[in-house]
N, C-alpha and C positions, 0 to 999 in steps of 0.2 A: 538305465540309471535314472532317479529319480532327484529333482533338482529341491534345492532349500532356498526357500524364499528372503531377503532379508530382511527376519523380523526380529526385533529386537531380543525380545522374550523364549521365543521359539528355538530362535539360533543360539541362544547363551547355553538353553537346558539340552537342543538335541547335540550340540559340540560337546557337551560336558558328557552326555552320555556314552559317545563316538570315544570320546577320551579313556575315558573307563574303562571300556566294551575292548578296546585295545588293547591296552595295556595288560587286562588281562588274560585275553586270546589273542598272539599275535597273529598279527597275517590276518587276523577279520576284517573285514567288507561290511558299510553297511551306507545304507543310503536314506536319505531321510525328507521330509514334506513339512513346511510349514505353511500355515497360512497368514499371508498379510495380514499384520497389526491393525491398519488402516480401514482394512474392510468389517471389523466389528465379527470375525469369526475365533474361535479358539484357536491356539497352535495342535499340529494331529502329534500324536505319539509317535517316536522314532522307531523305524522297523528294521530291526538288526536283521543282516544277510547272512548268508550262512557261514559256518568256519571256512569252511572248502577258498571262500573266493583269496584273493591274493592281496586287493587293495583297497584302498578305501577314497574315495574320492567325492567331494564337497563341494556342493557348485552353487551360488547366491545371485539369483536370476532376477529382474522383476515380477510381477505376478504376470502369466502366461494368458489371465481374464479379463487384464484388462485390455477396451477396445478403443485405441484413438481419436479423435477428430470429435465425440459425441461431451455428452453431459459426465460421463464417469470420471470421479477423481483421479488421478494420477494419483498410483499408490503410494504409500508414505516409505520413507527410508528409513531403518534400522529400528528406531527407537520409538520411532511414529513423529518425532517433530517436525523433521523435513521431506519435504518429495521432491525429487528430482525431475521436475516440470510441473507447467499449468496450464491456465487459460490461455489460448493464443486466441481471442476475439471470434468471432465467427468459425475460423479454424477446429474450435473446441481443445480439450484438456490433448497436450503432448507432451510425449517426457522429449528432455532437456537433449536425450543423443540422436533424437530423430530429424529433428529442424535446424534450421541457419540461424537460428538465435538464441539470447542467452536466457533463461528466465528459469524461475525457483517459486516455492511454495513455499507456508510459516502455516503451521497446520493448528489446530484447537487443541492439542496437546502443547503443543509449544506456547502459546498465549495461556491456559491455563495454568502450564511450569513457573513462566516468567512474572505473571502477575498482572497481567497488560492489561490496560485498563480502556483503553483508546488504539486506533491504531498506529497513530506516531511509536504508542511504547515497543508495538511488535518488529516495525519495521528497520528499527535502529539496531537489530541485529543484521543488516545489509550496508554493508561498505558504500554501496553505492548511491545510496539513498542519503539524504540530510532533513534532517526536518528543519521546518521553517513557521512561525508563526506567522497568523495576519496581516493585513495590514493595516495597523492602527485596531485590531478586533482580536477575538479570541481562537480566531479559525487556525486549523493543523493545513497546512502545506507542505511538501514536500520539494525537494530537485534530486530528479533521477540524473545521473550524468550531467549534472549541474544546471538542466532545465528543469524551469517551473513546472510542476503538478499541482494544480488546486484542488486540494481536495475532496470539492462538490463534483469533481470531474473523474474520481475512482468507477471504475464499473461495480456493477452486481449483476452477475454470471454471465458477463459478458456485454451486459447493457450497460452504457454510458448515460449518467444524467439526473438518476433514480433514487440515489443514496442520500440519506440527512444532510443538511449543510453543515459544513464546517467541522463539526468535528463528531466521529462513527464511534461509537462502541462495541466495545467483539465479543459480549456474549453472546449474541446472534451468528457469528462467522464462526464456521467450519477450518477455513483457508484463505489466506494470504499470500495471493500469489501476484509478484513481482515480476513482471516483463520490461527487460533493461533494451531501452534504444528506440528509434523512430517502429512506431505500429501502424501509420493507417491503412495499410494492407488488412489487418486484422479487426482493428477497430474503429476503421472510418476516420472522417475527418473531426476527431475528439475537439471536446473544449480547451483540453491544454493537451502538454505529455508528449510532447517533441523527444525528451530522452528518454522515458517509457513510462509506464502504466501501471497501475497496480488494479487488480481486481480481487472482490471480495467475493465467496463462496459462501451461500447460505447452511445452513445446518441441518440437516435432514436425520429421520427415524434410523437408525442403524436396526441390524436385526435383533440385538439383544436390547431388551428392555431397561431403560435409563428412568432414574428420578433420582435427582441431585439437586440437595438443598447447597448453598454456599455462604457464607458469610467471608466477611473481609473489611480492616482496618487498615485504612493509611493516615500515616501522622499529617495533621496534630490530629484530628477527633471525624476523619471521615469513616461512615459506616456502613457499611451494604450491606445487603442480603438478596440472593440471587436463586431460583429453580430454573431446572433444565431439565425436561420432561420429556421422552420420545417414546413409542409404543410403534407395534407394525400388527395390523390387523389383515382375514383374509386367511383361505385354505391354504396359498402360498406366502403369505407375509406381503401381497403386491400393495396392500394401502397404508401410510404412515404418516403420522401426526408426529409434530414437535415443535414443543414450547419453552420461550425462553424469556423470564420476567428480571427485573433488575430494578432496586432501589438504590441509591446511592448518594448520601448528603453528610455536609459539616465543614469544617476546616482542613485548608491543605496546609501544607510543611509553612507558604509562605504568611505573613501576619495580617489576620483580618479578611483572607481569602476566601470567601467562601462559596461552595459548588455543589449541586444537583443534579443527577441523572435519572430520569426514568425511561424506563425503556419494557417494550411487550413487543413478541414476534413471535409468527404464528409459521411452521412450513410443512406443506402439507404434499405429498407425492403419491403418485402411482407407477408399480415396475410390472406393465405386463409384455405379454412375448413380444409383440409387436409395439407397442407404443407404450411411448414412459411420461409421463406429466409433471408437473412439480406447480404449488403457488405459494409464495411469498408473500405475504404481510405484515406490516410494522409500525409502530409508533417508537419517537424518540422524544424526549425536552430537556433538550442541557441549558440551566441555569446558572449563573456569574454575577457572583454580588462582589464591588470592592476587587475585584480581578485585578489584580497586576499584568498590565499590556506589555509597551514597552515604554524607550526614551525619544524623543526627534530631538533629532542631532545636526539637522538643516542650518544651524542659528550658530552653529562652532566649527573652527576648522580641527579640532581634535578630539577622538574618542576620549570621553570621559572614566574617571579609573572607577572602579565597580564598588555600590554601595551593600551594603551586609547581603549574604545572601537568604536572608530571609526577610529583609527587608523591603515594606510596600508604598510605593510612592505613588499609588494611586489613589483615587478619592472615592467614596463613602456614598457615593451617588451613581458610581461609573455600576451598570448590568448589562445582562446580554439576557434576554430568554430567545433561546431559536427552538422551536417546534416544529415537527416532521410529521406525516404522511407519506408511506411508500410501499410498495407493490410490484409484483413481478410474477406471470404466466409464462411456465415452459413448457414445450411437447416437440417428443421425437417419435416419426412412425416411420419403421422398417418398409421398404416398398418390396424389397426383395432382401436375401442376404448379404447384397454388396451395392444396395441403392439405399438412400436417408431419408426426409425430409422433415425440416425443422423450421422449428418457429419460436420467436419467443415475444413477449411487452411488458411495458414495464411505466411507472411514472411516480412521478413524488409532486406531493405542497405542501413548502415549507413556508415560517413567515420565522422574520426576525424583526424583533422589536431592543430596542436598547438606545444605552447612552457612555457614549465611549469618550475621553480623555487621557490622553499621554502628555508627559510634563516634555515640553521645550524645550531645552538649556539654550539657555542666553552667554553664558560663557563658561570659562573649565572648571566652576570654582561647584559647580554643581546648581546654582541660580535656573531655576525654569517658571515659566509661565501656562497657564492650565487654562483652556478654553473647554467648548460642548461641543459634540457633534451627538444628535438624537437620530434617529433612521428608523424605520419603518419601510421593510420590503416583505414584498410577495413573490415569490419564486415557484412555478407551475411546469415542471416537465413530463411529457413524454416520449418516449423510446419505441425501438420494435426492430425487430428483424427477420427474416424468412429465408431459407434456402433450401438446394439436395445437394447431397452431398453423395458420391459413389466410388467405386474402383472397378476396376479392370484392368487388362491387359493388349497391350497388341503386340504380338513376338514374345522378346524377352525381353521388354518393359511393363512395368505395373504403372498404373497413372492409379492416384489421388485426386480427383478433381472438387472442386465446392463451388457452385455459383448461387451467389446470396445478394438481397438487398438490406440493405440498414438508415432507417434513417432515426432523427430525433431533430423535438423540435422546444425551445425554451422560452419562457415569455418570466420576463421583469417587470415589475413593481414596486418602485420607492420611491421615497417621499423624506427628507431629512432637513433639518431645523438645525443651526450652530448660535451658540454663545461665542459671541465674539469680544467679551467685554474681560479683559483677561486678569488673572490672580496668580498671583506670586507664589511660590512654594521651593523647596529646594529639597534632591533626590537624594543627599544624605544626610540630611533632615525633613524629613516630610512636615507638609503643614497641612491640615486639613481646611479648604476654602469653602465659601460659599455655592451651591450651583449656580453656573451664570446664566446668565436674563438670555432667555431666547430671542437672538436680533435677525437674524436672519435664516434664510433656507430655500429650498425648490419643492414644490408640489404640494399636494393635500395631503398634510401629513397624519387627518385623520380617516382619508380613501387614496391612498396612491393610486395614479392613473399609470398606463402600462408607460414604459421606458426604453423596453429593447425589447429585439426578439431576434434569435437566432435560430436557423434553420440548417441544419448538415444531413446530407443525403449520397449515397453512393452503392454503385453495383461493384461486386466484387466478383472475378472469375481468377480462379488460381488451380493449379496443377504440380501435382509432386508426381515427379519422374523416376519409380526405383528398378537401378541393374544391378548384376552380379548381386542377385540374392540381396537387394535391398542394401549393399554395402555402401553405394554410391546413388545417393538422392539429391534430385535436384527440382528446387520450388523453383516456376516458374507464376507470378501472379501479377494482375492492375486492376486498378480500382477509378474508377468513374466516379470524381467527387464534386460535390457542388455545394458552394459554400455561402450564406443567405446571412446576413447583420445590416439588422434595422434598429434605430433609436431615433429617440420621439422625443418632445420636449415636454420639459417638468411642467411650463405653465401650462401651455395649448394644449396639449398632448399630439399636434401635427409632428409627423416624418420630418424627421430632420434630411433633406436629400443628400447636405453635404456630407453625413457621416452614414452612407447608404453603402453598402458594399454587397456585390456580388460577383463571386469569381468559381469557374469552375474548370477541372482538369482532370488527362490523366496521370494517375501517380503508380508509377511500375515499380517492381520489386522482385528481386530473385536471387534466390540464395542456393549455395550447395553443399551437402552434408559428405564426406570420406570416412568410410570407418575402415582401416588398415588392421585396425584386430576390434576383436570383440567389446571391449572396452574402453577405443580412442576413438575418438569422434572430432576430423578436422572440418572445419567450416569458414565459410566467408558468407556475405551477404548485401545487397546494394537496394534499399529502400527509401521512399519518400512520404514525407505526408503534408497536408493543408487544412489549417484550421485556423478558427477565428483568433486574432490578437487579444492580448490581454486586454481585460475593462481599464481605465483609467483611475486611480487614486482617489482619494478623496481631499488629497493634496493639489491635484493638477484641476485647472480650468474648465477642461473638459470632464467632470470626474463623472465615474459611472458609462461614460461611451467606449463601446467598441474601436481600439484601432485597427483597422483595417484585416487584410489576410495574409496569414504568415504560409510560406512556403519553405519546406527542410527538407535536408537531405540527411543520409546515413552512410557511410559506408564503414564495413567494419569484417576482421576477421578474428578465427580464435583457434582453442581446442577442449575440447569436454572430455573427463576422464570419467570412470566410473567402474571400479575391483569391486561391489559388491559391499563390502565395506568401508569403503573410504571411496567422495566424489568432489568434482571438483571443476573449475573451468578457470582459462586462461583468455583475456580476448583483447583487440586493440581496434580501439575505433576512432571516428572523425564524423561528428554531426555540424550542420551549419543551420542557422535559425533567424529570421530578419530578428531586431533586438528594438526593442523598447525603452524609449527614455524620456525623461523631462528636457522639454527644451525650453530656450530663454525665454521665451513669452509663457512658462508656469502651463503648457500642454503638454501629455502622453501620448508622444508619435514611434511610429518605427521609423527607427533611423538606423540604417548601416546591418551589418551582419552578426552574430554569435558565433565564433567557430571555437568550439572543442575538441581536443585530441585526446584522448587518455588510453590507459592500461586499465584493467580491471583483473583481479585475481581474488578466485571463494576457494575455499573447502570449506569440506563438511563431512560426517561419517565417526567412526568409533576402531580408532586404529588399535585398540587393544581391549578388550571386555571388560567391560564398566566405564571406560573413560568416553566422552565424546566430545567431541569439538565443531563449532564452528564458526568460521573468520572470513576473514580476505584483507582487502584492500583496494582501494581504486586512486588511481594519480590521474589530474587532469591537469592541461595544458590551455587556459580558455583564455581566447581572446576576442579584441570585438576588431573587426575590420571596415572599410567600405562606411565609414559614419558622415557623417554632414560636413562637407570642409577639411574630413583628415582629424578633428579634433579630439575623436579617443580611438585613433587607430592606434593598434597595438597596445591600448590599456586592458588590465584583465573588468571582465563583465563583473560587478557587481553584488558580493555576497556568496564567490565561486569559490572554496577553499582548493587547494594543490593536489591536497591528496584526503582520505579518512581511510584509518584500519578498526577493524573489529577484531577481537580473538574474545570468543566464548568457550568455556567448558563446565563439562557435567564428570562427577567423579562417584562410584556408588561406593561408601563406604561401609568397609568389611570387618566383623562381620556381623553389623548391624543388617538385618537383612531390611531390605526400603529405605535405607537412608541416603540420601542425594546432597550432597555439596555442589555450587555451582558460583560461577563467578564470570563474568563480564568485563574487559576492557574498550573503551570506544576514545578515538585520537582523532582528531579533527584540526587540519591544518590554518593557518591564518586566513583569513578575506578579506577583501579592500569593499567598503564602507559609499564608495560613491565613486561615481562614475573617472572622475579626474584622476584616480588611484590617490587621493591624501589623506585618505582615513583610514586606518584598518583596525580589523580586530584580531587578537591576538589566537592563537592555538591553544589549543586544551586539552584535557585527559581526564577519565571520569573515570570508574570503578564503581563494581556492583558485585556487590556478594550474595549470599542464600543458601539457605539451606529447607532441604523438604524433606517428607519423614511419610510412608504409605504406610497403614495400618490397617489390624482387622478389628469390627467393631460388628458381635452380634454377627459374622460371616459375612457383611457387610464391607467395602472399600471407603475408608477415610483417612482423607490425605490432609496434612499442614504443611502449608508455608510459609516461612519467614526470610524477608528480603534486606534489603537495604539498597537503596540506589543512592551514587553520589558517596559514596562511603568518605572517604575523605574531604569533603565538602568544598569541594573545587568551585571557587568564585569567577566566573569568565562568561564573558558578551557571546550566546550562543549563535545568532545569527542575525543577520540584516535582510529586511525583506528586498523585494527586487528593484524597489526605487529609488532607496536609500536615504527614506527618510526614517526609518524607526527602527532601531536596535534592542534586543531582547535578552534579558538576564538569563542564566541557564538555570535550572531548579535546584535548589537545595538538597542537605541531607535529607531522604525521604526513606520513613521505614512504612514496611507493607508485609502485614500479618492476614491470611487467611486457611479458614478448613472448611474442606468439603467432605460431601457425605452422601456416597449412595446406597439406594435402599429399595 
């Protein structure tokens, strides 16, 4: 019997055929192949069996080609938007029923469905993800499981450190995969990502020839125009180019906002028997004139009620330009058929130049005052990892084993100026002020001298244990990590010894997988990680220095389901985190613990043909424990909502043939505002609609989409960053028109 792969297209036409072929011969048998969406092949033709057989039987497998633990994507699921696994850091690409952990993919199909512009937009179809703005700036952050991810701290392809600052764009990205929970088994001792990780997957040549012009409007008057170009050259297809250009400027939804993207990426591969390469290249420059940041609310004891939501209370002078440089070399060579050896590097320099202000409030009436902060930073990273990886057996156990090194090393540069001579304005009435007089600041803010440097290095040895046929797996892994923060002073540029920190440990991990049938998958997991503490505010005393080293735990159990057509996971975890706070003397220390408890539940899949869905939910329990004195023991941490649901769906309507209706719900529960719990901000509910239309054009595929996000134009305080000084509008009605076209 010959198995059907789930692919979206393949399996609609070869069931419909099965259907037919039935109905009208009964008692026919046929069995059918398709090939993964994902891998850029055709679906094969259904091959009817003969009358003679008796049954007919349907079986929706993964693809049997793909090989774990390497560079190869986790195939995509049904429709191609999602895959049921990804990067696991050094580990390489595993689907979701093989390991002790939870993690999902958001593929190039799915950011081109949805319209996503950045990757905040993709990610907000995960429950358990929140976005979160800057601090005081325009950067995308996120909280996995309610800890911080900053988003300079995303991998690419597994490398930490290498990615644009602040905020990525996904013409470039292939995959968006989302690893929920403590990782540095997998990914070392990161910059952030105690509750997990996201990693971005570059783009590569598929074997069918692409060139795809794009164009796309979002209200009020932004405009892009985008090509994606891939070719695969060579008597087998083993060498492949592909490029990806992006323009993108004008007005957003809010008033007097205005934004720039340019972006060029180059990715270039080879697949031969033995060895596969890949290199990465990129530029990026997102530009912010007039940005709407957020409010600081330091100055009131009550969140303020929300001004239009199109309204910009920031000033005419506030920009950001950040500029990127980045890079990435990959190679795997076969040593034998069940030995690896792999390597990868990778580095980015970025510089941010800008001038940021958020209005104050002085009291509830909406009254704020408007100062400067100018900056100028240089940010220089690199990356690198190396390992082999193999199998074998002894008896009837299979071991998986990986032993790798990873390190990465980052060096800081900045140099910042404030106005401290302050002007009046009020957030539901803006006033437009003067820029104020630069009165003070640290460093040469026309050569920043270095500031920090941070150093993360660790060995990693891990082993996956499989019996009974692989049915019962069990990772057994530690990791050797050493953790290096240094900061320098602005004027001298001398080591500051007292804000020196070196700490180094091992951090173990071992999880086990149960499959009791073919498509249940029980697990548990017990992981740790250590990495450097957040930098310091630009609010606190110390602003810009490293607090010290944070040490986490994880423990967490679940179950992963997975018919083929519908998948899914259920899990319940408890991560602990030293926590960070301002204390009375206006410094950024760790004080006391983070413990979170929560639930987490996704589907995803297509339970009837044409419809697909996907949602979840996650409830968390956070608390902060073990603080200075007892003072915010048992208060919840700062900007952690209870719970968030998503429910997505896609409907093909009939019998338009290509026509897609799709709609989005995302629920986000309350959060407390600051530390003491007296501030909160309210829950909210957003709606998204759209609809897409695939056409032919000259035998050519061109596709429109028309969106609307925020459809009901839901006014609410989206989030509070982690220190709780600045709170942030949620976006407006926002419509997003684009057509693509390939040729």
């Amino acid at each position: 019997m010959r198995t059907l792969t789930p692919s979206s297209a393949g399996f609609r036409v070869s069931l419909l055929t099965l259907i037919i072929a039935a109905s009208i011969t009964p008692g026919m048998a046929a069995s059918v192949s398709s090939a993964n969406s994902a891998a850029g092949s055709s679906p094969a033709k259904p091959d009817i069996a003969s009358a003679n057989a008796q049954t007919m039987t349907v079986i929706a497998t993964p693809d049997d080609n793909f090989k774990p633990g390497g560079d190869q994507l986790v195939p995509a699921y049904l429709d191609g938007q999602i895959a049921n696994g990804g990067r696991m850091g050094m580990l390489g690409e595993q689907r979701a029923q093989d390991v002790p952990f939870n993690i999902v993919g958001y593929t190039s199909k799915m950011i081109a469905d949805q319209q996503a512009q950045s990757i905040a937009d993709i990610v907000t179809n995960d429950p358990s993800v929140q976005n979160v703005q800057g601090f005081g700036n325009f950067s995308e952050n996120y909280r996995i499981r309610g800890f911080q991810l900053d988003g300079d701290d995303m991998s690419f392809g597994g490398l930490q450190g290498i990615m644009p600052r602040q905020v990525v764009s996904t013409n470039m990205i292939e995959r968006v995969e989302i690893f929920k929970g403590s990782n540095a088994l997998m990914n070392g001792a990161g910059l952030s990502g105690v509750g997990g990780m996201i990693n971005l997957e570059p783009k590569h040549a598929d074997d069918t020839p692409l060139t795809r012009l794009g164009v796309d409007y979002t209200s009020r008057s932004q405009i892009g125009t985008s090509l994606d170009a891939g070719r695969r050259f060579g008597d087998n297809n083993q060498f492949g180019a592909r490029v990806n250009l992006l323009q993108r400027e004008g007005d957003t939804a809010v008033d007097r906002d205005k934004r720039r993207t340019t972006l060029a990426s180059l990715g270039l591969d080879y697949r031969g028997d033995s060895l596969r390469t890949s290199l990465d290249v990129g530029y990026q420059k997102q530009t912010y004139h007039n940005g709407r940041i957020g409010v600081g609310i330091t100055g009131v004891n009550d969140i303020p009620g929300l001004p239009s939501t199109t309204s910009n209370y920031s000033q005419k002078w506030v920009y950001s330009d950040i500029e990127s440089q980045f890079g990435m070399a990959r190679a795997e060579y076969d040593l034998t058929d069940s030995w690896t050896l792999y390597g990868a590097m990778g580095g980015q320099h970025s510089h941010e130049l800008g001038a940021y202000s958020s209005p104050k409030l002085i009291n509830s009436n909406g009254d704020a005052t408007v100062s400067l902060l100018d900056t100028n930073k240089y940010i220089d990273a690199f990356s690198g990892m190396a390992g082999v990886r193999g199998k074998f057996n002894t008896g009837f156990i299979s071991h998986s084993v990986n032993v790798g090194y990873s390190a990465l090393t980052k060096r800081d540069k900045t140099a910042w100026r404030s106005g401290t001579s302050l002007q009046n304005t009020n957030i539901y009435d803006p006033i437009e002020v003067p820029r104020p007089t630069v009165t003070g600041g640290a460093g040469d803010y026309s050569s920043p001298g270095v500031t920090a440097r941070t150093r993360t290095e660790g060995v990693l040895l891990s082993d996956t244990l499989g019996m009974l046929d692989d049915r019962v797996l069990l990772t057994l892994g530690a990791r050797h990590q050493r953790v290096e923060v240094r900061n320098y002073s602005y004027t001298t540029g001398l080591e500051d010894d007292s804000s020196r920190f070196i700490k180094s440990r091992w951090t173990p991990a071992y999880g086990l997988v149960v499959k009791p049938w073919q498509s249940i998958s029980l697990y548990a997991n017990h992981i740790e990680a250590l990495q450097p503490g957040s930098a310091a505010p630009n609010t606190a005393t110390n602003y810009g220095q490293t607090t010290g080293v944070a040490h986490s735990k994880q423990n967490e159990v679940g179950v992963k389901a997975d018919f083929g057509r519908i998948g899914g996971s259920l899990a319940l975890f408890d991560i602990r985190k030293p926590s960070g706070i301002l204390n009375s003397a206006g410094a950024y220390v760790l004080d006391g613990e983070q413990r979170h408890r929560g639930v987490e539940l996704s589907l995803f899949g297509e339970p009837m043909l044409g419809l697909r869905l996907n949602g979840g939910a996650t409830w968390l329990d956070p608390t902060m424990v073990r603080t200075a004195g007892g003072t915010y023991d048992g208060k919840e941490p700062i900007g952690v909502p209870h719970y968030n649901m998503v429910l997505g769906a896609e409907y093909d309507i009939k019998p338009i043939e290509g026509l897609t209706a799709t709609a989005r719900v995302n629920r986000s529960g309350s959060q407390y505002a600051n530390s003491a719990n007296t501030k909160k901000l309210d829950s909210y509910t957003t709606l998204d609609l759209g609809v897409r239309y695939r056409m032919k054009l000259q035998e050519n595929d061109m596709v429109w989409r028309v969106g609307v996000e925020n459809v009901t134009n839901e006014n609410y305080w989206s989030s509070v960053e982690s220190y709780g000084t600045y709170i942030y509008q949620g976006q407006p009605r926002t419509l997003k028109v684009s057509m693509s076209y390939d040729f």
